[in-house]
C-alpha atoms as an extended CHARMM CRD file, in Angstrom:
* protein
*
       262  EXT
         1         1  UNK       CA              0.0000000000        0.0000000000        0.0000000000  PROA      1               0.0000000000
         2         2  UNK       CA              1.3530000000        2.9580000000       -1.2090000000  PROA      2               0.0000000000
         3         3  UNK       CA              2.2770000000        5.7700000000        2.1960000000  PROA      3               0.0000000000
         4         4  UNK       CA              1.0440000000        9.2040000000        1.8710000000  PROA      4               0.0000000000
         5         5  UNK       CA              4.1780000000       10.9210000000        0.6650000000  PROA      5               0.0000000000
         6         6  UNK       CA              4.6000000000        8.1640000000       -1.7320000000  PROA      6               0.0000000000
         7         7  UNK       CA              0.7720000000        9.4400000000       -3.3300000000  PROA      7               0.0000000000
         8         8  UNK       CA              1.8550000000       13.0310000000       -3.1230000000  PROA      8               0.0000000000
         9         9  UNK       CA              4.6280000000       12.3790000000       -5.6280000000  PROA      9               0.0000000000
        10        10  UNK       CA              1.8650000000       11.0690000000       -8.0390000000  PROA      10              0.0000000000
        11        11  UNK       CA              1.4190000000       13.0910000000      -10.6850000000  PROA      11              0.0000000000
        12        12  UNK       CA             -2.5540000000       13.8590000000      -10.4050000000  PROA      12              0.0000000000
        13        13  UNK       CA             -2.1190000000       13.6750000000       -6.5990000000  PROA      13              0.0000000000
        14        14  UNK       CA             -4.2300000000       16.8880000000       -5.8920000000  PROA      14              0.0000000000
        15        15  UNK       CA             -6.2110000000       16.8910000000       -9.3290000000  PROA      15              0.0000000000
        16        16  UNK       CA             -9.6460000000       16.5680000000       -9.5980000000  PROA      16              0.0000000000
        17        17  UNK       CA            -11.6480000000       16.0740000000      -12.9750000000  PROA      17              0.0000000000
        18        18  UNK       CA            -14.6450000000       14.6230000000      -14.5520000000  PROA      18              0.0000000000
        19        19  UNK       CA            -14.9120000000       11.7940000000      -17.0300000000  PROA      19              0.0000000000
        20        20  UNK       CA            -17.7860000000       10.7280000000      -18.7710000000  PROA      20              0.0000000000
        21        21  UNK       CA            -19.5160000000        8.1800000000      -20.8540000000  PROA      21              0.0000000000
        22        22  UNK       CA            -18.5850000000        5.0190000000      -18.7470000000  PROA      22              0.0000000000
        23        23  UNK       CA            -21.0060000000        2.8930000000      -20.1580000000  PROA      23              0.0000000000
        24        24  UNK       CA            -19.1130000000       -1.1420000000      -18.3310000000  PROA      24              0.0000000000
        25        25  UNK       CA            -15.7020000000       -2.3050000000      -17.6470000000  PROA      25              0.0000000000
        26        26  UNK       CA            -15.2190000000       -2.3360000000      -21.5040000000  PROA      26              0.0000000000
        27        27  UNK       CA            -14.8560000000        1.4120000000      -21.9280000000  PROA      27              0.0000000000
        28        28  UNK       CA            -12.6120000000        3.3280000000      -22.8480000000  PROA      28              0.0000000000
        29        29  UNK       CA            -13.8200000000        6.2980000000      -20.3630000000  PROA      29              0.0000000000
        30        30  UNK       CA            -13.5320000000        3.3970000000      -17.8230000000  PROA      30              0.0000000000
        31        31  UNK       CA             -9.6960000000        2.9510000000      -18.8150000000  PROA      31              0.0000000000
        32        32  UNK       CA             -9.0760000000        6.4150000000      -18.6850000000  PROA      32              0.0000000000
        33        33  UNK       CA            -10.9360000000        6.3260000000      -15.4010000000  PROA      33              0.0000000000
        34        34  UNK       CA             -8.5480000000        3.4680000000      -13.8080000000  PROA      34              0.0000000000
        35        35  UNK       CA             -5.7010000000        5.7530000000      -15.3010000000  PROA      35              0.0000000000
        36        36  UNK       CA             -6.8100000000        8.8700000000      -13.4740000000  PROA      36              0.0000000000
        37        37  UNK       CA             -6.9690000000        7.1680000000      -10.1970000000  PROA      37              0.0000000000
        38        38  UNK       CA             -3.4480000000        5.2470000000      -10.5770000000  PROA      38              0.0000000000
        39        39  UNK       CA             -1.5730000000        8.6610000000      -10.7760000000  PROA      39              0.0000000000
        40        40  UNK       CA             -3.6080000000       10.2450000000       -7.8810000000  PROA      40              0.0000000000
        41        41  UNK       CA             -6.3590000000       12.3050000000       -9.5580000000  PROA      41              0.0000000000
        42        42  UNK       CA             -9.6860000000       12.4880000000       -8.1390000000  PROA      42              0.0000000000
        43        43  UNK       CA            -12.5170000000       12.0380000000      -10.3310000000  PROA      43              0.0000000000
        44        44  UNK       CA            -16.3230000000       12.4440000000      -10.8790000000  PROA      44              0.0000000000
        45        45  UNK       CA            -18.0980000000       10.0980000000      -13.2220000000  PROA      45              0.0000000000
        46        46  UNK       CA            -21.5930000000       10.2580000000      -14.8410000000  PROA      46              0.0000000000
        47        47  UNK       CA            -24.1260000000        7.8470000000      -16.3900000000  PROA      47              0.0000000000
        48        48  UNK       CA            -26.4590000000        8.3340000000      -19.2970000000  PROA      48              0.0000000000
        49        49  UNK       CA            -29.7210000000        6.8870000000      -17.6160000000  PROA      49              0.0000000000
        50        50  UNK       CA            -31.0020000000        4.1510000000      -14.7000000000  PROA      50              0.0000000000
        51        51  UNK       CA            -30.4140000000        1.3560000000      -17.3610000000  PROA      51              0.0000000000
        52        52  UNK       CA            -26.6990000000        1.8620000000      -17.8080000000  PROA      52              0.0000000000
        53        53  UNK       CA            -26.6830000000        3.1300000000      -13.9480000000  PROA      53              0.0000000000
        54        54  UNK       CA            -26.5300000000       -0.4310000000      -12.7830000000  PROA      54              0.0000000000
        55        55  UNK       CA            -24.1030000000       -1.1730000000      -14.6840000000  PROA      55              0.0000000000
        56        56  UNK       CA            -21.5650000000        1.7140000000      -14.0100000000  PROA      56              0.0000000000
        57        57  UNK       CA            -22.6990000000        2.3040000000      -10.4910000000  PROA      57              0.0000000000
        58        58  UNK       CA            -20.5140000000       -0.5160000000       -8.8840000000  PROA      58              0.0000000000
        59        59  UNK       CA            -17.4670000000        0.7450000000      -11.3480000000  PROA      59              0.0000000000
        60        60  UNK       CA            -18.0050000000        4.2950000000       -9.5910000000  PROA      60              0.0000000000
        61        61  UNK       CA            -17.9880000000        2.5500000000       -6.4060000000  PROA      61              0.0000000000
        62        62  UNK       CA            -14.3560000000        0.5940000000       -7.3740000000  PROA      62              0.0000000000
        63        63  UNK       CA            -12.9760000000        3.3080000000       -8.5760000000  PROA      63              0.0000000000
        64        64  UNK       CA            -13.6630000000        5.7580000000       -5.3290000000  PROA      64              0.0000000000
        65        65  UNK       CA            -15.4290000000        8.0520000000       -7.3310000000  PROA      65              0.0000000000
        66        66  UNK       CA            -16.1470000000       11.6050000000       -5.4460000000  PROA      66              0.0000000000
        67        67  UNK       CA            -19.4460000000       11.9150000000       -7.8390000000  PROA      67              0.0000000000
        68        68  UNK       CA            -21.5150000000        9.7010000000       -9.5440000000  PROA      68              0.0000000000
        69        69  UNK       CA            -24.1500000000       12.3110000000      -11.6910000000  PROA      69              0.0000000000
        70        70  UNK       CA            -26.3620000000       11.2940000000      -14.3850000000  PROA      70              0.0000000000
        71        71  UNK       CA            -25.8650000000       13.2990000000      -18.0280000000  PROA      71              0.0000000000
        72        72  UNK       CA            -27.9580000000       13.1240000000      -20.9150000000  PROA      72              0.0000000000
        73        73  UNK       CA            -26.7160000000       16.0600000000      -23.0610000000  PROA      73              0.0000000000
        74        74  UNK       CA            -29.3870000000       15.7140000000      -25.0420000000  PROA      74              0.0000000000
        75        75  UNK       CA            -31.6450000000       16.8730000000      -22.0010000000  PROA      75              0.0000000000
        76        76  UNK       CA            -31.2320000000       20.5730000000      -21.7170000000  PROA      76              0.0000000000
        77        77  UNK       CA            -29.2300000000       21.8710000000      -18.7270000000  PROA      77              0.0000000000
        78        78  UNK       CA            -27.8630000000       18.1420000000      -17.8890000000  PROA      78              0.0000000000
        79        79  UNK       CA            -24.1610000000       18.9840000000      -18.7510000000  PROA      79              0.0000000000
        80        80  UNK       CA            -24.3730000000       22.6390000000      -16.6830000000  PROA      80              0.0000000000
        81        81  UNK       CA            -26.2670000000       20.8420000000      -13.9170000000  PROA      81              0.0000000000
        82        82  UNK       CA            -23.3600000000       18.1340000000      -13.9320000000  PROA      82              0.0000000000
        83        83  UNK       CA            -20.4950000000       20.5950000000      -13.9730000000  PROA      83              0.0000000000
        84        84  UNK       CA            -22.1340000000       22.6440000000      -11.2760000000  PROA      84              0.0000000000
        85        85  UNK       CA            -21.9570000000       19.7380000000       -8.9910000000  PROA      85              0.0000000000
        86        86  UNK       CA            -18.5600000000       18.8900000000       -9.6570000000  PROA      86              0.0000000000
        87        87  UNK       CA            -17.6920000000       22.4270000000       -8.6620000000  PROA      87              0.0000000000
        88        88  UNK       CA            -19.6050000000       21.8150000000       -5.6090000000  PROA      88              0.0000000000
        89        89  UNK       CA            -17.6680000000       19.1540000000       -4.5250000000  PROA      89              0.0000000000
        90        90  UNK       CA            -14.4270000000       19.7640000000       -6.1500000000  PROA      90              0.0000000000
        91        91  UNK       CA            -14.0260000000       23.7130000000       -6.3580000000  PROA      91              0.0000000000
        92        92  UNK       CA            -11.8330000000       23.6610000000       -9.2410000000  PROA      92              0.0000000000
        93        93  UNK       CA            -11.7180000000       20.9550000000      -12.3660000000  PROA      93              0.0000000000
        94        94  UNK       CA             -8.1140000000       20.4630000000      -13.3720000000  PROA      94              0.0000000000
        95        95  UNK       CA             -9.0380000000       17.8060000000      -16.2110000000  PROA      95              0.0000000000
        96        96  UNK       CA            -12.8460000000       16.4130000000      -18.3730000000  PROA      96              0.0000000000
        97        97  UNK       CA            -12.7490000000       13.4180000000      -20.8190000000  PROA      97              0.0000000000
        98        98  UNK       CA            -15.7470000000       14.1640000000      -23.2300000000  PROA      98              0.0000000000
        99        99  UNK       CA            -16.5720000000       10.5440000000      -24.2610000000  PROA      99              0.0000000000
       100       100  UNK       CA            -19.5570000000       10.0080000000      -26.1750000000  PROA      100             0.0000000000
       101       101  UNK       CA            -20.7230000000        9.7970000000      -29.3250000000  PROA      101             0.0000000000
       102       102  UNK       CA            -24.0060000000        8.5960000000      -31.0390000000  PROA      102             0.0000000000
       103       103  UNK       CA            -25.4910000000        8.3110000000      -34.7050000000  PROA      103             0.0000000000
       104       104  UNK       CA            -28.3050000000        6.9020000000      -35.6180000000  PROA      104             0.0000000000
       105       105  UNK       CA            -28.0660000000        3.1610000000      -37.3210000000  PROA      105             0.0000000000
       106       106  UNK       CA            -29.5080000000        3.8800000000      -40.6120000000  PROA      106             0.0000000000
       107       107  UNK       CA            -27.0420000000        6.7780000000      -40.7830000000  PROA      107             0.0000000000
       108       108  UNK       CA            -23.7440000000        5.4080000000      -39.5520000000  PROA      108             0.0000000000
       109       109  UNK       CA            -24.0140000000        2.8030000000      -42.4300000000  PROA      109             0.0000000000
       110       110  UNK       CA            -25.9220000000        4.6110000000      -44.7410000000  PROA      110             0.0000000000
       111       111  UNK       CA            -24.5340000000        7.2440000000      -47.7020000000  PROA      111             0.0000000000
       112       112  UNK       CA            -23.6220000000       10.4280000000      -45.7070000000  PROA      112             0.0000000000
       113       113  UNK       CA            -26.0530000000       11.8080000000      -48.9620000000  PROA      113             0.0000000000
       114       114  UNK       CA            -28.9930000000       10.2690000000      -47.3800000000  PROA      114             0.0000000000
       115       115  UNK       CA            -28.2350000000       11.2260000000      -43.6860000000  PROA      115             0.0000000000
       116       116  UNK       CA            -31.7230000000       12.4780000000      -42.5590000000  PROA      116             0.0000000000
       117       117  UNK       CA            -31.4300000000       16.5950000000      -41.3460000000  PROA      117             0.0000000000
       118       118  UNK       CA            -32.6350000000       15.3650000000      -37.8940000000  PROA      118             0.0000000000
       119       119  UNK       CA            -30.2830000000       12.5470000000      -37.4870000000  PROA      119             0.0000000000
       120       120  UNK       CA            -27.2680000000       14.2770000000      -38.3770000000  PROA      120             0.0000000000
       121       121  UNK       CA            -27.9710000000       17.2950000000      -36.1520000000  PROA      121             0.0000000000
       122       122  UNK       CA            -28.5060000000       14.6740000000      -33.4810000000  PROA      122             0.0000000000
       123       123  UNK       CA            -25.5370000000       13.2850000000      -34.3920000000  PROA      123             0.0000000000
       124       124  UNK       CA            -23.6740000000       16.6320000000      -34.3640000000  PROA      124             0.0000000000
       125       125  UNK       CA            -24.9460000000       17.6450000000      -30.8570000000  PROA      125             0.0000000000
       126       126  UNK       CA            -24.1350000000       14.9840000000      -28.9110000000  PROA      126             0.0000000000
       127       127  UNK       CA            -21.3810000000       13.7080000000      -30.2460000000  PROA      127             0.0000000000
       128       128  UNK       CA            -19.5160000000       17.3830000000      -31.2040000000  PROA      128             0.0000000000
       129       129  UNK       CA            -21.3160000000       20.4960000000      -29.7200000000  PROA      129             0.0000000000
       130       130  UNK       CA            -21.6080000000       18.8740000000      -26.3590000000  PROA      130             0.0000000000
       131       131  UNK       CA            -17.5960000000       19.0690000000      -26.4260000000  PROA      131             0.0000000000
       132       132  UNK       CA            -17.8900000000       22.9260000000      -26.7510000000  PROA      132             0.0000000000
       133       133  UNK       CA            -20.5240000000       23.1790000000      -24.2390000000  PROA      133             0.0000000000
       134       134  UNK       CA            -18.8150000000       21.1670000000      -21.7420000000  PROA      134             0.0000000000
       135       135  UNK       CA            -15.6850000000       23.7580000000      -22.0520000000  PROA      135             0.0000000000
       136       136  UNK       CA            -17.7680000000       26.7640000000      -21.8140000000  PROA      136             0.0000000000
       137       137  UNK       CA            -18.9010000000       25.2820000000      -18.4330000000  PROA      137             0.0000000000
       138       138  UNK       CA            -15.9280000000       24.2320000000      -17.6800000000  PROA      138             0.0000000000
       139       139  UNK       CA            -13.8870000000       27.1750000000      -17.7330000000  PROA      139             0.0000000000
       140       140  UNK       CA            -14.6310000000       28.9650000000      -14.9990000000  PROA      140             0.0000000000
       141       141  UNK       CA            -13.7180000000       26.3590000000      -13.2530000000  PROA      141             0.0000000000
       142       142  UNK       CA            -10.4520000000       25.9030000000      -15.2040000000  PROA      142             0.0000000000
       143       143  UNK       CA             -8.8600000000       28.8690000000      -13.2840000000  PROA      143             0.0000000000
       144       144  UNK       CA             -5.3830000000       27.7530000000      -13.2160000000  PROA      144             0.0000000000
       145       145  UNK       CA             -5.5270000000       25.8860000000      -16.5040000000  PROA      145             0.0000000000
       146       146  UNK       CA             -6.3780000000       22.4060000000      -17.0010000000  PROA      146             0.0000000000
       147       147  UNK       CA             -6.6920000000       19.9690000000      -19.8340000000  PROA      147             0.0000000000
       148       148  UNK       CA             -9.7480000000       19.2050000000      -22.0970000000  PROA      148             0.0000000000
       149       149  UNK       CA             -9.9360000000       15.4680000000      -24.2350000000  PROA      149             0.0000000000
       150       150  UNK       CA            -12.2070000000       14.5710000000      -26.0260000000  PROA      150             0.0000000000
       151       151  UNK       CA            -12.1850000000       10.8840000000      -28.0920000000  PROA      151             0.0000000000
       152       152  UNK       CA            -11.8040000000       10.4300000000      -31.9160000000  PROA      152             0.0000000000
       153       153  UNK       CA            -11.3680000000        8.2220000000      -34.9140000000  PROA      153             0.0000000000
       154       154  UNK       CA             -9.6350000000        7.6980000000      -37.9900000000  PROA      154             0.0000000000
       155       155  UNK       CA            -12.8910000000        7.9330000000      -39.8900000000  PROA      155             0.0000000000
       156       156  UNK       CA            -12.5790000000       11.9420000000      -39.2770000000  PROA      156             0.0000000000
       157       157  UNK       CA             -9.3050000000       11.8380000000      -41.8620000000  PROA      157             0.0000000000
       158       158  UNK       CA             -9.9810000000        8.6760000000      -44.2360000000  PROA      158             0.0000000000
       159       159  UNK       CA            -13.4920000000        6.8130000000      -45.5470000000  PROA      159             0.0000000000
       160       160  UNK       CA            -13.8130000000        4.0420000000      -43.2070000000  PROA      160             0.0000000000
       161       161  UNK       CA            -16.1840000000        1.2280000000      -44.1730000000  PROA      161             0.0000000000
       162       162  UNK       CA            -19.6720000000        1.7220000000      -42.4060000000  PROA      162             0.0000000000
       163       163  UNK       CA            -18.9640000000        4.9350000000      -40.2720000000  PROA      163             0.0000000000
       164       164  UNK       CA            -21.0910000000        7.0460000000      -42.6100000000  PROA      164             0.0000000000
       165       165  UNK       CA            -21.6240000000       10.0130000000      -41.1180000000  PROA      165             0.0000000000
       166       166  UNK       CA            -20.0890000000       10.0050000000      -38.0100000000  PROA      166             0.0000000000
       167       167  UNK       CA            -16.8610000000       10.5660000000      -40.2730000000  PROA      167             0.0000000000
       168       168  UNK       CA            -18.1820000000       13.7980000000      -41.0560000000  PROA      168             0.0000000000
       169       169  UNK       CA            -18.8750000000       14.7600000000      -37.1970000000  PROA      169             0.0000000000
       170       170  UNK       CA            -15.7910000000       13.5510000000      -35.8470000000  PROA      170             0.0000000000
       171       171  UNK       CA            -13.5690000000       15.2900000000      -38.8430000000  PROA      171             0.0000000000
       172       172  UNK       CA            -15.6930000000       18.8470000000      -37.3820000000  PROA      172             0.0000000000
       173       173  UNK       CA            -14.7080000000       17.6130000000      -33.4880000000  PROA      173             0.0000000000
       174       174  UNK       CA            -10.8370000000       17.1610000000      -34.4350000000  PROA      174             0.0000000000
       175       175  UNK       CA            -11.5180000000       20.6270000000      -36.0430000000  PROA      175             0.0000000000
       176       176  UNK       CA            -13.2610000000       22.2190000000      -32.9690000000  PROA      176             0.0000000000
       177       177  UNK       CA            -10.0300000000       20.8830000000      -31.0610000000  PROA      177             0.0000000000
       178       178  UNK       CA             -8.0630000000       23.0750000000      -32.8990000000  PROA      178             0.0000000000
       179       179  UNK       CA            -10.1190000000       26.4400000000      -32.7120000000  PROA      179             0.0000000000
       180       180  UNK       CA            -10.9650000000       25.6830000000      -28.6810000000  PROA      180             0.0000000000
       181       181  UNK       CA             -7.3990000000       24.9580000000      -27.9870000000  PROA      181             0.0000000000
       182       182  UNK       CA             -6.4190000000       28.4990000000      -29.5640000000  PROA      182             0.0000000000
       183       183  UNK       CA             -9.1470000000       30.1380000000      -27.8850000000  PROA      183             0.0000000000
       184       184  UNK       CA             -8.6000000000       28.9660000000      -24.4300000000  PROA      184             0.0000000000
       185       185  UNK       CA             -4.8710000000       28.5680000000      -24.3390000000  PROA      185             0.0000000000
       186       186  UNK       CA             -4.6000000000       31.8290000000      -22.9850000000  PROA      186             0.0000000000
       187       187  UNK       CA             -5.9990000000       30.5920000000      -19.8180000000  PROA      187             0.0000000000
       188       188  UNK       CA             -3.8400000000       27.8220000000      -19.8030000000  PROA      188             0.0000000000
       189       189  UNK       CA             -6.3550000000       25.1970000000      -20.5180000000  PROA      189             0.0000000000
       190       190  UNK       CA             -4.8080000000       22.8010000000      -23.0980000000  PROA      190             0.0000000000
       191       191  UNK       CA             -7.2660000000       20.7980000000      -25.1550000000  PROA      191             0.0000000000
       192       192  UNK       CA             -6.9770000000       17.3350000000      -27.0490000000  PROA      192             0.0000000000
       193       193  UNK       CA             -8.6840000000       14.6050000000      -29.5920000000  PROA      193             0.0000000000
       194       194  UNK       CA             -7.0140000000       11.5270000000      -28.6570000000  PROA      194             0.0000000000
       195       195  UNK       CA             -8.0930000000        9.2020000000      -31.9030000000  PROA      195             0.0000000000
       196       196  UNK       CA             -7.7710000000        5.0650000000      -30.6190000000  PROA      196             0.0000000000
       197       197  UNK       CA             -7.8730000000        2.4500000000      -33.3510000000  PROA      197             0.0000000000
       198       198  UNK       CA            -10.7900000000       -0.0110000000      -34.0310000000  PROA      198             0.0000000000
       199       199  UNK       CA            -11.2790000000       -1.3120000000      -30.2310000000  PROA      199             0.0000000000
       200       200  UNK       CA            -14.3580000000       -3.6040000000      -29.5500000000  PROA      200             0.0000000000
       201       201  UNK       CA            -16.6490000000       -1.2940000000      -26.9530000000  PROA      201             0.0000000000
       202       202  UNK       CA            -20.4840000000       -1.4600000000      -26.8850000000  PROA      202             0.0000000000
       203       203  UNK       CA            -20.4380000000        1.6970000000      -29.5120000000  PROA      203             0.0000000000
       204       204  UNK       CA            -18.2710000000       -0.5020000000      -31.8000000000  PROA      204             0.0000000000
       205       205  UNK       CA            -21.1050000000       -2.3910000000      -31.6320000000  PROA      205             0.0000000000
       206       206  UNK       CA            -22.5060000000       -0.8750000000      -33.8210000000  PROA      206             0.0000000000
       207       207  UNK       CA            -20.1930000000       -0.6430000000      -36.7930000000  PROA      207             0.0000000000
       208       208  UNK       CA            -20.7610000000       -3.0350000000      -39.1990000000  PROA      208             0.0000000000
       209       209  UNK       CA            -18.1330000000       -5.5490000000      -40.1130000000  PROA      209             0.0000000000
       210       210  UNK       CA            -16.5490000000       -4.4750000000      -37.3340000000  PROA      210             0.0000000000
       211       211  UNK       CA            -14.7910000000       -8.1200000000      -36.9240000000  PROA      211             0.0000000000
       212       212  UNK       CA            -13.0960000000       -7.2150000000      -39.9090000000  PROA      212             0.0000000000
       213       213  UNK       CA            -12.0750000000       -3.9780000000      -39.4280000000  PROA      213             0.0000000000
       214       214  UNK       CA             -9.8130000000       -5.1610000000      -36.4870000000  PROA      214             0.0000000000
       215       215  UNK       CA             -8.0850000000       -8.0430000000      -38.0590000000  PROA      215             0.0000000000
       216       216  UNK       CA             -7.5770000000       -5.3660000000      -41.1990000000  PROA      216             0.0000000000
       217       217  UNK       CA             -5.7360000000       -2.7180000000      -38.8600000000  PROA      217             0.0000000000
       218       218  UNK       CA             -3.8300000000       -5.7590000000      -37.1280000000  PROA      218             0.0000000000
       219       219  UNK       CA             -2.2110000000       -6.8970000000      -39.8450000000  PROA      219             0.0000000000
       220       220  UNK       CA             -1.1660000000       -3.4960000000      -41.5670000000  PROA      220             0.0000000000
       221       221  UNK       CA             -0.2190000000       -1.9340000000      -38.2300000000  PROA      221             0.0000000000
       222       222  UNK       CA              3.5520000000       -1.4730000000      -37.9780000000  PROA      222             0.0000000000
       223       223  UNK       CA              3.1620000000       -3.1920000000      -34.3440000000  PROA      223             0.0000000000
       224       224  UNK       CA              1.1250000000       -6.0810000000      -35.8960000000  PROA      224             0.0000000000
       225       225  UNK       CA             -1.8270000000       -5.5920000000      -33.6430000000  PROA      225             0.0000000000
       226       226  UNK       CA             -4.7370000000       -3.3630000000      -32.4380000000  PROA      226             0.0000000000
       227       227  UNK       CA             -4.2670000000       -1.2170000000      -28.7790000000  PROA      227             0.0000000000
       228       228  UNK       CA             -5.9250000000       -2.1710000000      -25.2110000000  PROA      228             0.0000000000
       229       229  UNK       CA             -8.4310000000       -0.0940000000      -23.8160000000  PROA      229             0.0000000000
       230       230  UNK       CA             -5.8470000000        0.3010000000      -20.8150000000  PROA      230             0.0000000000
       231       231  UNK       CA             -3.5190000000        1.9370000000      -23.4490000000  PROA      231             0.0000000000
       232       232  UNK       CA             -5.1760000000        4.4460000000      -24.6280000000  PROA      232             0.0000000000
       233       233  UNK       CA             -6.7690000000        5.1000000000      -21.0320000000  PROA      233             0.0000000000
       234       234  UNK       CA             -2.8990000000        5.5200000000      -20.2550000000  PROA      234             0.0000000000
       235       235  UNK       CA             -2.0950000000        8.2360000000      -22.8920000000  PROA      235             0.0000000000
       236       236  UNK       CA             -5.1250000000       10.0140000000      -21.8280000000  PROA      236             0.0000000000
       237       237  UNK       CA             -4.2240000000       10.0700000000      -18.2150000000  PROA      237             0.0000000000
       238       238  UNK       CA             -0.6810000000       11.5560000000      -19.0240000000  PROA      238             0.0000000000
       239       239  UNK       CA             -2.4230000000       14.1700000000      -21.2350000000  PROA      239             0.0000000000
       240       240  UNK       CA             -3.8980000000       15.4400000000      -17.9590000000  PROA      240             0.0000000000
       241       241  UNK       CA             -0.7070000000       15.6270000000      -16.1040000000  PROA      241             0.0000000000
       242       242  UNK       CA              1.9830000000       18.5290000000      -16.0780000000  PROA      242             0.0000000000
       243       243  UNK       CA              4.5430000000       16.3070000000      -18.4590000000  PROA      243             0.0000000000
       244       244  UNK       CA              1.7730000000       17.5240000000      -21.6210000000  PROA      244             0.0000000000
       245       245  UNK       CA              2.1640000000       21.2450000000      -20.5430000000  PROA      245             0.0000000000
       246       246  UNK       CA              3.5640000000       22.2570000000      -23.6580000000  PROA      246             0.0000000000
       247       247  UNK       CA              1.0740000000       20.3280000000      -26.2130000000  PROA      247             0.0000000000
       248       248  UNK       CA             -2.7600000000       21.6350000000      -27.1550000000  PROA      248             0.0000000000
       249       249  UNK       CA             -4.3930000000       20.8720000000      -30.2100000000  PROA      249             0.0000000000
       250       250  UNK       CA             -3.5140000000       17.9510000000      -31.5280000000  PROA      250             0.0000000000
       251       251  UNK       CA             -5.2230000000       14.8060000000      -32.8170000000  PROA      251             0.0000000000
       252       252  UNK       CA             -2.9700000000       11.8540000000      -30.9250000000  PROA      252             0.0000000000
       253       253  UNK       CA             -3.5860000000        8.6810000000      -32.6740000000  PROA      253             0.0000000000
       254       254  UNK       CA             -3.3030000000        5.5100000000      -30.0960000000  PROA      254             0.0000000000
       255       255  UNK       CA             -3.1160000000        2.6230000000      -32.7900000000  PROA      255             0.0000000000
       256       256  UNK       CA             -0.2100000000        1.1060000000      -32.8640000000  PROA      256             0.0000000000
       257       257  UNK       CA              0.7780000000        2.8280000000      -36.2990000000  PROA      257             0.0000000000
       258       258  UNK       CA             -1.8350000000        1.9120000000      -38.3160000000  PROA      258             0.0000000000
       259       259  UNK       CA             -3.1590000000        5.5260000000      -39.6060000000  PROA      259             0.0000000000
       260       260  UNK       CA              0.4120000000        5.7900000000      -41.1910000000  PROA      260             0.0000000000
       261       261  UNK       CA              0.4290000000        2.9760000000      -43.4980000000  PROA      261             0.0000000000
       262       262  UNK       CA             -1.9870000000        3.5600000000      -46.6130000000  PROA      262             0.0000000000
């Protein structure tokens, strides 16, 4: 058991953040989570309804959790109402993980030509304006700077295979990255996409063919397989710690090389 001077040297010891869209053990916000706690930081966590509660409630539990909120950003005033409570309990947020996406079915493997208006500002607002929301709430709670991630894919630079639309929104969140990272780094609050390969989560799911899409990055990675959930929760942890503090606004791909090889 580690002593109390031995936590103090950790490098979140003191840091307090909130992560979101823990959905089971399976993740990657749950990763990122175990990450978090493992170099000292203190965390919040939220759930998107009672169904998916009883799922992540005993993962809050595990992970010592300070908060355990429900968000629906879809609701109006869930995400403010959240990040109210978390500077409640916390006073100041030193680090968020905005992890969630969704697209409707008939969309994500659909022509992006045929994406219905309401779907794709659904689509849009959860998965993309709910990242800009989140830092406008955030930031006065961001007083002494802080980092802001938010998760990605390859399917924002290059036609993926049944991603559809979601392409399209996650190309215009890499691109909001940018512009929020150059508006708030003033402040001192750095902000990241952090863009994993093909990992099987419950919003894989979804993705057609998605078998295939994993043994296809595998093979033409230069490390001649696909990356844990535990490694990407890794590089998002350090992106919250001090050794970042010269980086904002990048996409960081977590794939073992595969968006380099054509």
């Amino acid at each position: 058991m580690s002593t109390t001077n031995e936590q103090t040297l950790l490098p979140l010891a003191g840091k307090k953040g909130l992560i979101t869209g823990v959905a089971n053990d399976k993740s990657i916000a749950f990763a990122v989570a175990k990450a978090v706690r493992a170099l000292g930081g203190e965390i919040a966590l939220t759930y998107q309804n009672e169904k998916t509660a009883k799922y992540t409630q005993p993962l809050a539990e595990a992970l010592g959790a300070k908060l355990f909120l429900k968000l629906d950003v879809a609701e109006p005033g869930s995400l403010e109402s959240v990040i109210e409570q978390c500077g409640q309990e916390f006073g100041e947020i030193d680090f968020a993980i905005h992890s969630m996406a969704f697209c409707n079915g008939d969309d994500l493997h659909g022509r992006v030509i045929d994406t219905s208006e309401a779907g794709f500002d659904s689509a849009m607002n959860i998965s993309c304006h709910s990242f800009l929301r989140m830092a406008k709430a955030l930031e006065p709670l961001m007083a002494h700077g802080g980092s802001l991630i938010t998760m990605s894919y390859l399917g924002a630079e290059r036609v993926v295979r049944n991603y559809g639309v979601m392409g399209i929104i996650k190309a215009a969140l890499e691109s909001a990255v940018r512009y929020m990272a150059y508006d708030l780094g003033p402040k001192g609050i750095r902000v990241f996409a952090v863009s994993p390969g093909p990992i099987m989560t419950r919003a894989a799911s979804g993705i057609a063919n998605f078998n295939s899409l994993l043994e296809s990055d595998a093979q033409k990675a230069p490390l001649g397989r696909t990356v844990t959930i535990d490694e990407v929760g890794a590089l998002t942890a350090f992106l919250c710690t001090a050794g970042s503090s010269g980086m904002t606004g990048q996409t960081i791909y977590v794939d073992a090389g595969a968006h380099i090889v054509a």
